[in-house]
Backbone as CSV, one residue per row, in Angstrom:
resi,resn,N_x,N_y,N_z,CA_x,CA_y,CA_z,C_x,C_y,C_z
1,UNK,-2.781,5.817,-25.516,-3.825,6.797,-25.340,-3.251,7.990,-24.582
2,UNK,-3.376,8.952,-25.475,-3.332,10.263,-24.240,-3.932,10.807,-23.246
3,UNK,-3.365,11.695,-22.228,-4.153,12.061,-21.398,-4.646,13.373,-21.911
4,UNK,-5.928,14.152,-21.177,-5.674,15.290,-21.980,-4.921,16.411,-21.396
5,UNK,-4.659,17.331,-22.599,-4.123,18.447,-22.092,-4.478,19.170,-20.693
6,UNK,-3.403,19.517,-20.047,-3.445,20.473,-18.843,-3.640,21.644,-19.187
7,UNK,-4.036,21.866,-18.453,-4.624,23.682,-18.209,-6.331,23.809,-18.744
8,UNK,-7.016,22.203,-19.162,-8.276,22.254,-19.448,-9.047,22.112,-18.616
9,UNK,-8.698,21.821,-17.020,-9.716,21.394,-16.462,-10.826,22.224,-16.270
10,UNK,-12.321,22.126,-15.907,-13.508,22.474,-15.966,-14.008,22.214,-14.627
11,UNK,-14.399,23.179,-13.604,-15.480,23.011,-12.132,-17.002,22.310,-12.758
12,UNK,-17.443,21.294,-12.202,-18.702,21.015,-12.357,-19.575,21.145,-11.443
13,UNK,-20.717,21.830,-11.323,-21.531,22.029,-10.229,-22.250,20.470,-10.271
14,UNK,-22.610,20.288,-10.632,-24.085,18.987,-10.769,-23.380,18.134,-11.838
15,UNK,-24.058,17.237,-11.160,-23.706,15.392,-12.014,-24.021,15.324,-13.299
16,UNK,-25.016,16.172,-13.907,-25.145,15.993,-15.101,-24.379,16.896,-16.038
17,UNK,-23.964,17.723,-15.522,-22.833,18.503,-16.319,-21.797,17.590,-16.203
18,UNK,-21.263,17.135,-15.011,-20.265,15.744,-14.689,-19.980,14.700,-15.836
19,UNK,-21.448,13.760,-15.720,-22.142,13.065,-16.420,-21.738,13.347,-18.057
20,UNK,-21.713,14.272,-18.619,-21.999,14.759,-19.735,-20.614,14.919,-20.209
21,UNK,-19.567,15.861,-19.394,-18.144,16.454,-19.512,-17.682,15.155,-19.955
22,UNK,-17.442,13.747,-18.955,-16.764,12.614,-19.059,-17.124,12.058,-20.198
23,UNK,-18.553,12.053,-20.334,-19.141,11.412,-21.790,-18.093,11.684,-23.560
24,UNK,-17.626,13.628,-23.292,-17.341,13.671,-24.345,-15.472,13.579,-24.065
25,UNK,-15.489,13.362,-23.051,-13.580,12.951,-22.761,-12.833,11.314,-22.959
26,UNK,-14.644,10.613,-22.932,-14.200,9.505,-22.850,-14.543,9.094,-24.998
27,UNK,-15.519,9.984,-25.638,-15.318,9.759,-26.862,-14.212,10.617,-27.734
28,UNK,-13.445,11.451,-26.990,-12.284,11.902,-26.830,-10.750,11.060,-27.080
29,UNK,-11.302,10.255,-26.766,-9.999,8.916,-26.469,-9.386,8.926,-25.273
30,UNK,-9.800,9.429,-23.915,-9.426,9.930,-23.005,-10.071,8.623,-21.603
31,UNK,-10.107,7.818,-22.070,-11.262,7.148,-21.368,-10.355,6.872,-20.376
32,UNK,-9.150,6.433,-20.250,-8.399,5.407,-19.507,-8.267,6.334,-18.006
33,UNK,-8.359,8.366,-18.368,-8.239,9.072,-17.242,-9.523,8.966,-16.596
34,UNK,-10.415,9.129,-17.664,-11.713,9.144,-17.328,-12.661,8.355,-16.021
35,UNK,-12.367,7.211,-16.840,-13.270,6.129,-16.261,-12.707,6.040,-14.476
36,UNK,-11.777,5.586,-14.122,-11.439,5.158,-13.097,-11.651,6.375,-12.107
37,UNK,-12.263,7.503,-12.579,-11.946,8.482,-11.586,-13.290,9.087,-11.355
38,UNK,-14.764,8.616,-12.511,-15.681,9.000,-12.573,-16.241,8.344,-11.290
39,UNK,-16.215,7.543,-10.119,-16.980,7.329,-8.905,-18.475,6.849,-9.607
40,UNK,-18.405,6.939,-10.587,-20.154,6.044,-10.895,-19.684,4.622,-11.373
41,UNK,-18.738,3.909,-11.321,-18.451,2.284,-12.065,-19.149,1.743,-10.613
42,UNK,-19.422,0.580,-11.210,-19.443,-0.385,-10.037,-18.040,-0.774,-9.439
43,UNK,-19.079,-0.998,-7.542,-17.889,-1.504,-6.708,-17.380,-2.408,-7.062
44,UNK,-16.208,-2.940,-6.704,-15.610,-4.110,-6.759,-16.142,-4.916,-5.980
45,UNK,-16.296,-6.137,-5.921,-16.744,-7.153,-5.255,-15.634,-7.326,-3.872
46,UNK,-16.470,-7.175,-2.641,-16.023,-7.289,-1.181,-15.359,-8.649,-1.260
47,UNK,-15.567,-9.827,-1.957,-14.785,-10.946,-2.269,-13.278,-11.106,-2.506
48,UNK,-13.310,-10.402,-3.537,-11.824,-9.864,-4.564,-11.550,-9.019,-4.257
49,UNK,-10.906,-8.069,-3.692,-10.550,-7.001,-3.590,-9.384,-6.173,-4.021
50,UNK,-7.962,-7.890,-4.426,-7.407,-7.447,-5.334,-7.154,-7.227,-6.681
51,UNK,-7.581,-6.362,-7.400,-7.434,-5.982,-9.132,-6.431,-4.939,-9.127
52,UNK,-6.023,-4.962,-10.858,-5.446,-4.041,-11.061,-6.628,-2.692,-11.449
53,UNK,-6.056,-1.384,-11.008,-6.985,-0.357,-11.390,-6.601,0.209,-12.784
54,UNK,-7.875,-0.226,-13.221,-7.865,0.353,-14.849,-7.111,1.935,-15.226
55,UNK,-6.213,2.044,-16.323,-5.691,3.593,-16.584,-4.491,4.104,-15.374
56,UNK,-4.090,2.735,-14.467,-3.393,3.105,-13.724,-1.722,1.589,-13.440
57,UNK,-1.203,1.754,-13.116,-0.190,0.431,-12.803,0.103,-0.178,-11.601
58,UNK,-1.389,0.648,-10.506,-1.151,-0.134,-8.995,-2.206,-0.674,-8.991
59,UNK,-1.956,-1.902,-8.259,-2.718,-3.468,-7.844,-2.794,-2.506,-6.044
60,UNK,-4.156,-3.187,-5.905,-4.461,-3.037,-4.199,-5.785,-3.599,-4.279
61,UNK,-5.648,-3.847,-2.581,-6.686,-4.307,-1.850,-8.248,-3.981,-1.250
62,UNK,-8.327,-2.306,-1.624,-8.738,-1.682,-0.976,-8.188,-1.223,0.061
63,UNK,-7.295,-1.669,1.067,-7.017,-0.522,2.388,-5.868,0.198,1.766
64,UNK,-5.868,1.399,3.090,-4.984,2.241,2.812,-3.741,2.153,2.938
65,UNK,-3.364,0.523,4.016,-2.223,0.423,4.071,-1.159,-0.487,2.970
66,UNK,-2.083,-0.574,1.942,-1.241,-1.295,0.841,-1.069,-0.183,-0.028
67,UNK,-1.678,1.066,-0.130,-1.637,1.984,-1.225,0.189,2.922,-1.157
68,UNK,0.877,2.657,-1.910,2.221,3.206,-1.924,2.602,4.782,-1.399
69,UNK,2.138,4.845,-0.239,2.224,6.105,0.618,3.479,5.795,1.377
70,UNK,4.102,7.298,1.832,5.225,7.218,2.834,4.373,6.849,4.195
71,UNK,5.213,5.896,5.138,4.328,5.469,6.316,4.084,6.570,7.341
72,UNK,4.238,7.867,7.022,3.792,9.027,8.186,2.362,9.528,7.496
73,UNK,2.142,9.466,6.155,0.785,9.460,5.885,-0.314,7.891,6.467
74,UNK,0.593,6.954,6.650,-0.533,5.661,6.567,-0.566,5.784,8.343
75,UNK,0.260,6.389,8.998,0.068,6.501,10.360,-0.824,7.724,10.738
76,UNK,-0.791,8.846,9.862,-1.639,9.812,10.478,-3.023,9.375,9.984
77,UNK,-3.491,8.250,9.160,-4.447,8.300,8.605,-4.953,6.760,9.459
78,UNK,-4.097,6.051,10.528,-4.208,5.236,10.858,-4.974,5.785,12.220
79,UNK,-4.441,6.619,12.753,-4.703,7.589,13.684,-6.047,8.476,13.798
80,UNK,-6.616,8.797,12.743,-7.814,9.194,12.073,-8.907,7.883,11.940
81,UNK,-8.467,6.894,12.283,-9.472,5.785,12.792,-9.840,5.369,11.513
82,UNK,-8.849,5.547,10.212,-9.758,4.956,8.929,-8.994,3.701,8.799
83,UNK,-9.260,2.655,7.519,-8.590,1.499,7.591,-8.758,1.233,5.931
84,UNK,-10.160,1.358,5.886,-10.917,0.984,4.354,-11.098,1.870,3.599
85,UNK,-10.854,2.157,2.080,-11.107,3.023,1.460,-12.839,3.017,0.993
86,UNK,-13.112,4.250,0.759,-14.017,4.585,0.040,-14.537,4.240,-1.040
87,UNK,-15.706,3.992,-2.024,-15.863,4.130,-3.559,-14.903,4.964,-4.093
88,UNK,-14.874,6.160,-3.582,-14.096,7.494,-4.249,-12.761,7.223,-4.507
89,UNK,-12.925,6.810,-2.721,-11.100,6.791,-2.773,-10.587,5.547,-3.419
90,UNK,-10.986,4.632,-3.726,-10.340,3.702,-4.616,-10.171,3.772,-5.734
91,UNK,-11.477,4.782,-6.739,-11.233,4.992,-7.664,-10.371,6.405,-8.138
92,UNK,-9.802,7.608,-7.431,-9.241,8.322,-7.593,-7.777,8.422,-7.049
93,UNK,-7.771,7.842,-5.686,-5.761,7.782,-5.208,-5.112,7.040,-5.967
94,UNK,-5.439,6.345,-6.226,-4.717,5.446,-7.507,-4.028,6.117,-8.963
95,UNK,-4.688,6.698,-9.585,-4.616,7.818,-10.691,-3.819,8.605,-10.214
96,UNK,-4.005,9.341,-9.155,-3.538,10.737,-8.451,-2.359,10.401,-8.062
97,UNK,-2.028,9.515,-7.358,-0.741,9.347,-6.797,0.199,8.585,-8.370
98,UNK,-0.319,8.414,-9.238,0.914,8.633,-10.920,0.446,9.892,-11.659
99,UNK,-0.097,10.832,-10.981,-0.037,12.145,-11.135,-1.312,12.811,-12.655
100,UNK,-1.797,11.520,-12.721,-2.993,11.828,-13.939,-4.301,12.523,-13.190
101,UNK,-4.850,13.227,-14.115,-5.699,14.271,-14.103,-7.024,13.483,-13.410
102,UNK,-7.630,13.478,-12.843,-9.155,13.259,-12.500,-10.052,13.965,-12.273
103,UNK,-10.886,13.582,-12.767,-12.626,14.061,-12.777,-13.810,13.560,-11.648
104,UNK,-14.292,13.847,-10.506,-14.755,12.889,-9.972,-16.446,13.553,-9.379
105,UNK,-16.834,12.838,-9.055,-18.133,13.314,-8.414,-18.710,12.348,-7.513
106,UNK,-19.428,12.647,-5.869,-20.059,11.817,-5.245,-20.529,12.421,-4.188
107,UNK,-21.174,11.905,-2.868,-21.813,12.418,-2.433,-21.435,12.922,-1.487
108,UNK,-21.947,13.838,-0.339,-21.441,14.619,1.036,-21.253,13.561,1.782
109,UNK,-20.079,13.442,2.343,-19.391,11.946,3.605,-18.964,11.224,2.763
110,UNK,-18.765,10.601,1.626,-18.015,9.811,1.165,-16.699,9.827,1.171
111,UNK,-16.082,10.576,1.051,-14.461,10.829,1.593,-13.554,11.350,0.485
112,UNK,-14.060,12.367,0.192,-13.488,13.046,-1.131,-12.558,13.966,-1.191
113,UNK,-12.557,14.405,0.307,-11.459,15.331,0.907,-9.829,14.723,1.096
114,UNK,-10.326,13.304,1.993,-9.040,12.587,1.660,-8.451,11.932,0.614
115,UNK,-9.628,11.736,-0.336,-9.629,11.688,-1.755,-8.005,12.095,-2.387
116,UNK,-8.341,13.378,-2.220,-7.688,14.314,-3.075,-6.733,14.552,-1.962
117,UNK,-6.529,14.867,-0.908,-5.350,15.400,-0.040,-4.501,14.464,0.247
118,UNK,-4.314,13.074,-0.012,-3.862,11.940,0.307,-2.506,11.800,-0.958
119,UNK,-2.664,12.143,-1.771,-2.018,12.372,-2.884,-1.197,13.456,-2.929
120,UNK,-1.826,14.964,-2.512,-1.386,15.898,-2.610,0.290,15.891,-1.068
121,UNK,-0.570,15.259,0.008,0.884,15.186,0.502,1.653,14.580,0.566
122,UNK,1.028,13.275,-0.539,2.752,11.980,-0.845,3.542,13.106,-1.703
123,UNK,2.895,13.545,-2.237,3.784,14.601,-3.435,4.435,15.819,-2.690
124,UNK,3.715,16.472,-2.021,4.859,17.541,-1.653,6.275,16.677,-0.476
125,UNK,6.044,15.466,-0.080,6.601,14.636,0.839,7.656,13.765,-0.357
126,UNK,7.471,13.568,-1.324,8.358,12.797,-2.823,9.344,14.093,-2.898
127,UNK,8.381,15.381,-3.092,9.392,16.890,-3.466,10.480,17.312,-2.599
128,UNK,10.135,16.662,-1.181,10.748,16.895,-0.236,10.686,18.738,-0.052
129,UNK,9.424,19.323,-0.165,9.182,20.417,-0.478,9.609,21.193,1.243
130,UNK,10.178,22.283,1.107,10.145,22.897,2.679,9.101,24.177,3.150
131,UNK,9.032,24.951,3.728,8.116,26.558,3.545,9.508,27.417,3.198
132,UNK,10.102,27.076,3.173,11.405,28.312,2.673,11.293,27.796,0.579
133,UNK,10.716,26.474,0.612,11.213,26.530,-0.735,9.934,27.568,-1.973
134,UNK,8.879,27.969,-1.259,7.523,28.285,-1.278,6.432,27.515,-1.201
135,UNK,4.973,27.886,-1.833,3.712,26.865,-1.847,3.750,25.526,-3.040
136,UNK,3.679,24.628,-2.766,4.142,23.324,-3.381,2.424,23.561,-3.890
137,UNK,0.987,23.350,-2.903,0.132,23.044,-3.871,-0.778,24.277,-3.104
138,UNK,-2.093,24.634,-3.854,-3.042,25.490,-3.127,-4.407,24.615,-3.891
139,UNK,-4.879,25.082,-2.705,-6.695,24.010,-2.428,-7.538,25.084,-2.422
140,UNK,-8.160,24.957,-3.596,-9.270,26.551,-3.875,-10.933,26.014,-3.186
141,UNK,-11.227,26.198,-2.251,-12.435,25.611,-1.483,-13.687,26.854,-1.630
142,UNK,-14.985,26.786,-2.537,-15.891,27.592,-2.411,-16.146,28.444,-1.451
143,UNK,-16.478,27.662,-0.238,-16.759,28.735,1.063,-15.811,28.179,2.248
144,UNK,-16.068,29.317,2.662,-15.492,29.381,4.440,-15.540,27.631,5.174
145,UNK,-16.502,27.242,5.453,-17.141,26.109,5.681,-16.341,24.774,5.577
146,UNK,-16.062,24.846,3.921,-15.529,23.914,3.868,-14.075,24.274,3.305
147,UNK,-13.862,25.244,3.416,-12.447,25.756,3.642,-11.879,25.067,5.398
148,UNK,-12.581,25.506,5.932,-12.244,24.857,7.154,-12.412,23.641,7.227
149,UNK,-13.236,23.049,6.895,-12.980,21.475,7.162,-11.991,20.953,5.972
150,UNK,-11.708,21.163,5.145,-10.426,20.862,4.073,-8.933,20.864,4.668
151,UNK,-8.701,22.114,5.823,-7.885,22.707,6.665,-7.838,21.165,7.789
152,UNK,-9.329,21.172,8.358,-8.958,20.418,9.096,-8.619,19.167,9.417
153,UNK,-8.493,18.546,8.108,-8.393,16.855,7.587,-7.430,17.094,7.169
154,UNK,-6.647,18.276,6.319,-5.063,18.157,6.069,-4.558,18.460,7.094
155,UNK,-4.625,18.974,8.193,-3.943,19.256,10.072,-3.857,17.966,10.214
156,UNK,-4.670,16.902,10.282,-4.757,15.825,11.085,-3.452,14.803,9.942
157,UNK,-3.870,14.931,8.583,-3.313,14.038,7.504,-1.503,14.657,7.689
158,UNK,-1.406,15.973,8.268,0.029,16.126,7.787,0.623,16.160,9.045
159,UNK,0.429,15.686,10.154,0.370,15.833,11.996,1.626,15.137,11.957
160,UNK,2.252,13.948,11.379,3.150,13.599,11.387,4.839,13.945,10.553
161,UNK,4.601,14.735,9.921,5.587,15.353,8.694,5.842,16.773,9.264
162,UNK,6.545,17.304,8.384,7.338,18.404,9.058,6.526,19.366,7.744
163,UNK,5.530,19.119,7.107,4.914,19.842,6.152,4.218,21.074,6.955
164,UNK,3.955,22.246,6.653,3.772,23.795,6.700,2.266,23.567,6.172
165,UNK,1.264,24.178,6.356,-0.050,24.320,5.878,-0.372,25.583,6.533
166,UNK,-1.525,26.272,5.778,-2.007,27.062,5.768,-3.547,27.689,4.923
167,UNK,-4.008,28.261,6.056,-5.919,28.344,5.833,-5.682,30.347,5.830
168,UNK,-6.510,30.583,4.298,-7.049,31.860,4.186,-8.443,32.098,3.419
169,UNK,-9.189,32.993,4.336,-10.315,32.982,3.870,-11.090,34.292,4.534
170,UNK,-12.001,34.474,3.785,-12.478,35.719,3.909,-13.049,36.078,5.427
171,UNK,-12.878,37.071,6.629,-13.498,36.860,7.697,-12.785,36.801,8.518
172,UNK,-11.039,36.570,8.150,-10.384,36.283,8.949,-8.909,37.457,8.997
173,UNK,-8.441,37.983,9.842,-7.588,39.156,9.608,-6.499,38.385,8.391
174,UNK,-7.223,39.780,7.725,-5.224,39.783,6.498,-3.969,39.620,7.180
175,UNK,-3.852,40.769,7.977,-2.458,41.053,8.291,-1.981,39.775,8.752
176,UNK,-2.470,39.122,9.967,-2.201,37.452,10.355,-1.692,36.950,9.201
177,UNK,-3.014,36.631,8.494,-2.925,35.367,7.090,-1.588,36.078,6.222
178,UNK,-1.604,37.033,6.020,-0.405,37.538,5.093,0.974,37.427,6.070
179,UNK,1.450,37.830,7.613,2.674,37.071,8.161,2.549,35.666,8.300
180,UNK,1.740,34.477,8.621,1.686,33.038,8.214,2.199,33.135,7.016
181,UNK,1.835,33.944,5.531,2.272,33.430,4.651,4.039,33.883,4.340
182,UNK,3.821,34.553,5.167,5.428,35.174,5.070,6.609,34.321,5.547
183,UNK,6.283,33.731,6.399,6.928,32.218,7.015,7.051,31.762,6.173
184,UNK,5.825,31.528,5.069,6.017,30.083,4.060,5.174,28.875,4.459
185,UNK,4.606,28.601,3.435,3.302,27.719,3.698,3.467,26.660,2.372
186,UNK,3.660,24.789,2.837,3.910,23.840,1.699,2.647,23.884,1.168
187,UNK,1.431,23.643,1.942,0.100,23.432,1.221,-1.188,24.296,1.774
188,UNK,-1.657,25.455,1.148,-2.465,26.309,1.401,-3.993,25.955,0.894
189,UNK,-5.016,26.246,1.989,-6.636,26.086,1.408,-6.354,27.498,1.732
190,UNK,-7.310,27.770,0.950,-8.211,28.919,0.365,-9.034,29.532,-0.159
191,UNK,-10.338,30.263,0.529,-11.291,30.853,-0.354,-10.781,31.671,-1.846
192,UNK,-11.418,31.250,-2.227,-11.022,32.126,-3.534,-10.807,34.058,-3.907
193,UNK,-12.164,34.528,-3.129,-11.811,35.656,-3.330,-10.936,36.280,-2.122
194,UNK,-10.316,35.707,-1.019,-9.774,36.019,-0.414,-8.106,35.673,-0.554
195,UNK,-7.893,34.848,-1.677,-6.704,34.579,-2.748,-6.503,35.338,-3.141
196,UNK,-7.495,36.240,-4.028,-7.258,37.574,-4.995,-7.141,38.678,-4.108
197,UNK,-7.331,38.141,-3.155,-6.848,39.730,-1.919,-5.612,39.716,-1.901
């Protein structure tokens, strides 16, 4: 089964556009990206906890310390007082960290931030990426708000690594944000229209 093409992905505001997108990816033949990343399957049973994750080739437990991370992510995240993954996060780090596309949706506090950033810095940390080599990934965040809190869960997630980050967003002096970027920045959040600045 293929995955699908890159460069298609689609922003979904609401679950039923969500809902709907996956519907026609998964009669697509696309199911195997699909499914495991859609956050609506049922939990796994608190019993069993070890399966293999469907569309993917890692077996885990649920915690974070079995998930194939370098141990300066499982320490900064040990440090962050977490232990147990999420709905989210079980069904999306898995996918993400063998680099397949996901689709996901769920609710405010579920943990969707580390979701997605948990992945993003095993990978620039695999690249062995530096700020002299340029921006390895950029995090396009709607507003200010949660531009900052995106900022502030990758500060805490990359506290142990020698990784470069960097926050721009509207409100905040250019000239600053443009010498930070002049240094060189591995993983940048950013408002969007303050990108196109």
């Amino acid at each position: 089964m293929k995955p699908p093409p890159s460069g298609t992905g689609r922003v979904f505001s609401k679950e039923k556009k969500l809902g709907t997108a996956l519907k026609k990816a998964r009669e697509k033949g696309y199911s195997k990206v699909a499914s495991p990343s859609c956050g609506s399957r049922p939990a796994l049973p608190d019993t069993d906890r070890s399966n293999d994750i469907p569309g993917t080739s890692l077996t885990f437990n649920g915690l974070f310390s079995a998930l194939p991370i370098k141990d300066v992510i499982k320490q900064a995240i040990e440090s962050m007082g977490y232990e147990k993954m999420t709905e989210i996060q079980e069904n999306c780090i898995p996918p993400l960290l063998e680099h397949r596309d996901v689709m996901a949706s769920a609710k405010t506090g579920s943990g969707k931030t580390l979701g997605f950033l948990i992945p993003i810095v095993q990978l620039m940390l695999d690249l062995e990426l530096q700020a002299r080599n340029g921006t390895g990934a950029i995090i396009i965040s709607p507003t200010r708000e949660l531009s900052l809190q995106t900022y502030g869960v990758l500060k805490e997630l990359t506290q142990f690594t020698n990784i470069r980050i960097g926050l721009i967003m509207g409100g905040n002096n250019r000239q600053t944000e443009a010498n930070n970027l002049a240094k060189g920045v591995t993983i940048l959040v950013a408002t969007p229209g303050r990108l196109l600045d």
